[in-house]
N, C-alpha and C positions, 0 to 999 in steps of 0.2 A: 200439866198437859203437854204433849210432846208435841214438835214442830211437823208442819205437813209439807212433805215435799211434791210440789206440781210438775208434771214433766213438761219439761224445755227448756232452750235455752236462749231467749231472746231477752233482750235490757230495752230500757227505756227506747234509746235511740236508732231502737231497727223496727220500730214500732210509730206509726204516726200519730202527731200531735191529736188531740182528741179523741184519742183512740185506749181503750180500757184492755191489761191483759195479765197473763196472770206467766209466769211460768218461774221455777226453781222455788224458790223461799219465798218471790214477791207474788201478794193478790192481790188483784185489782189495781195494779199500778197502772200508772198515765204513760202514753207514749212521748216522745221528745221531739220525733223523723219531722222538719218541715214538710208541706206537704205543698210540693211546686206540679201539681196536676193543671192541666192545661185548662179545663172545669173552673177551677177553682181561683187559678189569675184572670178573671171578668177579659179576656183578650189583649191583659198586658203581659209583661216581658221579667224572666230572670235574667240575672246580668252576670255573665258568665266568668270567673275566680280568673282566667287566664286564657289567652287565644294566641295560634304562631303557626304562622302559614310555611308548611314545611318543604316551599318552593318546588311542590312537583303534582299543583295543582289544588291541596289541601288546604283547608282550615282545623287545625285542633284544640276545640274549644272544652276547658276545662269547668265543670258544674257546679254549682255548690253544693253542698249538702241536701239531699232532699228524696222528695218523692215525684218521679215524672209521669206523667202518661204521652201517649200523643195526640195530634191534634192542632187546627190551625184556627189564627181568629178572620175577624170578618175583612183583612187585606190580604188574606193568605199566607200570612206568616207564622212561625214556632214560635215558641217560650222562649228559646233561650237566646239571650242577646249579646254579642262580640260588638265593638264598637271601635273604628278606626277612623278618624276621619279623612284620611287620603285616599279614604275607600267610597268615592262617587265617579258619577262619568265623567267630568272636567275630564281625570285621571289617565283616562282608559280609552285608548284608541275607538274609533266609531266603526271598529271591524270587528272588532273582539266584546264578548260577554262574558261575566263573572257571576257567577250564581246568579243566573236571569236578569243579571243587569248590564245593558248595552252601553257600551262607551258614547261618549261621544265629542272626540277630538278628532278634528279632520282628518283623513289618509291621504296623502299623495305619495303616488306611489308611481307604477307604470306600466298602470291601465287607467287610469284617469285623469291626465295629465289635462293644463288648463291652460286654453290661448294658442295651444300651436299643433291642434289636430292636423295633418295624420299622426304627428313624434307625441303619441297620446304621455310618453313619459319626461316629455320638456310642460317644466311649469316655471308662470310670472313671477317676477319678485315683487314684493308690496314699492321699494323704493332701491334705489340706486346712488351712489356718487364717488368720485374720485377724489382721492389727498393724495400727495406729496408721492405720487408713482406707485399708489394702491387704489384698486378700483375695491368699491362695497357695495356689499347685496345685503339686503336686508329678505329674507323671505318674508313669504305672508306669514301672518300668523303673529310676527315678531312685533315690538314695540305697543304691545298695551293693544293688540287690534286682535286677541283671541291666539290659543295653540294652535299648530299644525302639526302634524308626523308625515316624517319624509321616510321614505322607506323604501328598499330595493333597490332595483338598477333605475332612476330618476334623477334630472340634474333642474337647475333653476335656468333657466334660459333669459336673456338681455339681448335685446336687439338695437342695434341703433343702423340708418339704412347708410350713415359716413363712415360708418368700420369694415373699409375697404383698402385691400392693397394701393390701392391710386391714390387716395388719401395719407401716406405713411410715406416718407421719405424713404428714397432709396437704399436697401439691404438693412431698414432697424425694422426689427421683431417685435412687436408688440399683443402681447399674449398668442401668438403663434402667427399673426400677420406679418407675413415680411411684405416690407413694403416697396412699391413699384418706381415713386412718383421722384421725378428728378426735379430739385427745386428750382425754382425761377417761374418766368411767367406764363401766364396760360396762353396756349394755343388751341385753336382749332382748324380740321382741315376737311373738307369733303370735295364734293363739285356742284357747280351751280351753271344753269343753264338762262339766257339772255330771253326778255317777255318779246312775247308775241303782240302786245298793244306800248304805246307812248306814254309819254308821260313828261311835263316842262322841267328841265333844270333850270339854274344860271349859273355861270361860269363867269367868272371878273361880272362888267358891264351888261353881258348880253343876257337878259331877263328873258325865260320864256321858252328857251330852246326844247323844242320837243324831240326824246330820244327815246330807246328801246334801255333795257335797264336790267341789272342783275339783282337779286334780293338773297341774302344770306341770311336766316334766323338759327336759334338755338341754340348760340354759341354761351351766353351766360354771362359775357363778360361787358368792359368798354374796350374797342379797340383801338388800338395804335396805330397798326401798321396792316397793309394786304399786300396780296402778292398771289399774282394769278397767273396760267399757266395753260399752254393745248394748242389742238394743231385744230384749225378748222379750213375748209375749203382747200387744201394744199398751202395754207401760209400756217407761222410761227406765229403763236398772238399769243402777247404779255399785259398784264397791266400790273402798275404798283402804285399803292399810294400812301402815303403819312397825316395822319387822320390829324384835326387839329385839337387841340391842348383845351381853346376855349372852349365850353359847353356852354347852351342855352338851357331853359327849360326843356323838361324832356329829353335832353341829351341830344338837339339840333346844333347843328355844326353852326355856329353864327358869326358875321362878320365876315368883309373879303381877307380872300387867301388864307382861309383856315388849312384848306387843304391838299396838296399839289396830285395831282390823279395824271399820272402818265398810261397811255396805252399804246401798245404798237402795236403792228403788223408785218412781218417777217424785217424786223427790225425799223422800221420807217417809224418816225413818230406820227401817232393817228392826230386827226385835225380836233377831235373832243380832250386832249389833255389840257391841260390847266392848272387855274386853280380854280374852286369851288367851295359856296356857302350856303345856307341856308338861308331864304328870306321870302316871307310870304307862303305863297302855296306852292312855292319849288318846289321839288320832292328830294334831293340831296338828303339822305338819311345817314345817320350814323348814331347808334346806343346798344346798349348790353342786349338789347331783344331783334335788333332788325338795324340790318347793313343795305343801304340800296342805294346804287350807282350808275351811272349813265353808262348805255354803250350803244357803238353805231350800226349794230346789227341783229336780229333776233335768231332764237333758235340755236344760240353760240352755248357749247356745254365747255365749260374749262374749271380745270382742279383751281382750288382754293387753299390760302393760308391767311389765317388770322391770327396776330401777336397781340397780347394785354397790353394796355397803355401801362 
């Protein structure tokens, strides 16, 4: 009996598994084709031979052998599966999406700059500190407290309200402060104007003396030394005086002859110079917050100097 030839030419493996066909010399031969129909994986996943993102936005994911159709299961997703693990949003900035998936690493960038709106592009550092003539920023994000992405024209911005030319010795630069402040002790100067009510000092012995009085605050420091100055009524008025050494509580002048307070009037020594202490409810003040001193006339406005002990 001669051999029957069937037309076609399809083999085992172009033909799907379960599947019966006949063509060339074979009859009724079995197919081989897995058969990766979307149907037929119950809504799980082929695991795809080879994937490599061809960095211009692509994935090219290589198939196994099979039979596809299309089709998604009940989270919305395909058969076929590529698997990277550095592919979550930790990863991926929180401004950018990768096939429907949203990053989510913080952007600072500059438009949302954090701490120093209007400069919406100055952001805080999580921490700061200086060594050995290097200052360090730690940004957010850094040291185990979560990513951040910096990105664009943004910088990290450090405030501190003593990083000021005043603060910095004369002609040294530090990170672009040159500085002002000629060293030695602090001064302060304005003008201060004599009360309009009394108030008792003592002077050596004489307990009680009620006088008109100057009051100088804000200077910040303890002072040393004063030195006063102005022309009122047509005369020269001076006072100066050398603050004493001993402090009480509170920074009260205590004990006699703490402190010699000269005053004059176009040179004449005034009858209020002496010496002066505090005791009881005198009012002879003298500390870093409030300077107040006798004088014999109210309404007196004269410039001021104050030297640091």
């Amino acid at each position: 009996m001669g051999q029957i030839l069937v037309p076609g030419t399809a083999g085992a493996a172009d033909v799907l598994a379960g599947k019966k066909f006949s063509a060339g010399v074979l009859y009724d031969g079995a197919g081989t084709m897995p058969n990766r129909a979307h149907a037929t994986l119950g809504g799980g996943y082929v695991t795809a031979v080879s994937a490599l993102a061809d960095q211009g936005g692509n994935i090219i994911m290589e198939p196994p052998t099979g039979y596809y159709t299309t089709g998604k299961n009940a989270n919305g997703y395909g058969s076929l599966l590529a698997n990277s693990p550095d592919l979550v949003p930790l990863n991926v900035p929180a401004n950018k999406n990768i096939f429907g998936m949203q990053g989510s690493i913080p952007v600072r960038d500059n438009v949302n700059g954090t701490g120093w709106a209007p400069n919406v592009n100055h952001h805080s550092p999580s921490e700061i500190a200086a060594w050995d003539q290097n200052l360090f920023v730690r940004p957010n994000g850094a040291g185990g407290t979560g990513k951040q992405l910096y990105e664009g024209d943004c910088w990290i911005r450090v405030n501190d309200p003593d990083f000021i030319p005043s603060n910095i010795r004369l002609g040294v630069n530090i990170f672009g402060h040159i500085g002002t402040m000629i060293p030695g002790k602090r001064i302060a100067a304005g003008t201060m104007t004599s009360s309009q009510s009394r108030r008792p000092f003592q002077m050596g012995s004489s307990q009680g003396q009620m006088n008109y009085f100057f009051e100088i605050t804000g200077h910040g420091f303890q002072p040393d030394i004063m030195f006063c100055w102005g022309m009122y009524d047509g005369y020269n008025r001076t006072i100066s005086a050398k603050f004493g050494s001993v402090l009480g509580q509170n920074g009260w002048v205590e004990g006699w002859g703490d402190t010699v307070y000269t005053l004059s009037q176009n040179n004449n020594v005034d009858s209020l110079s002496g010496l002066y202490s505090r005791s009881g409810v005198y009012d002879y003040v003298v500390n870093s917050s409030l300077v107040r001193v006798p004088y014999q006339s109210s309404g007196v406005t004269l410039n001021y100097i104050l030297i640091e002990a």
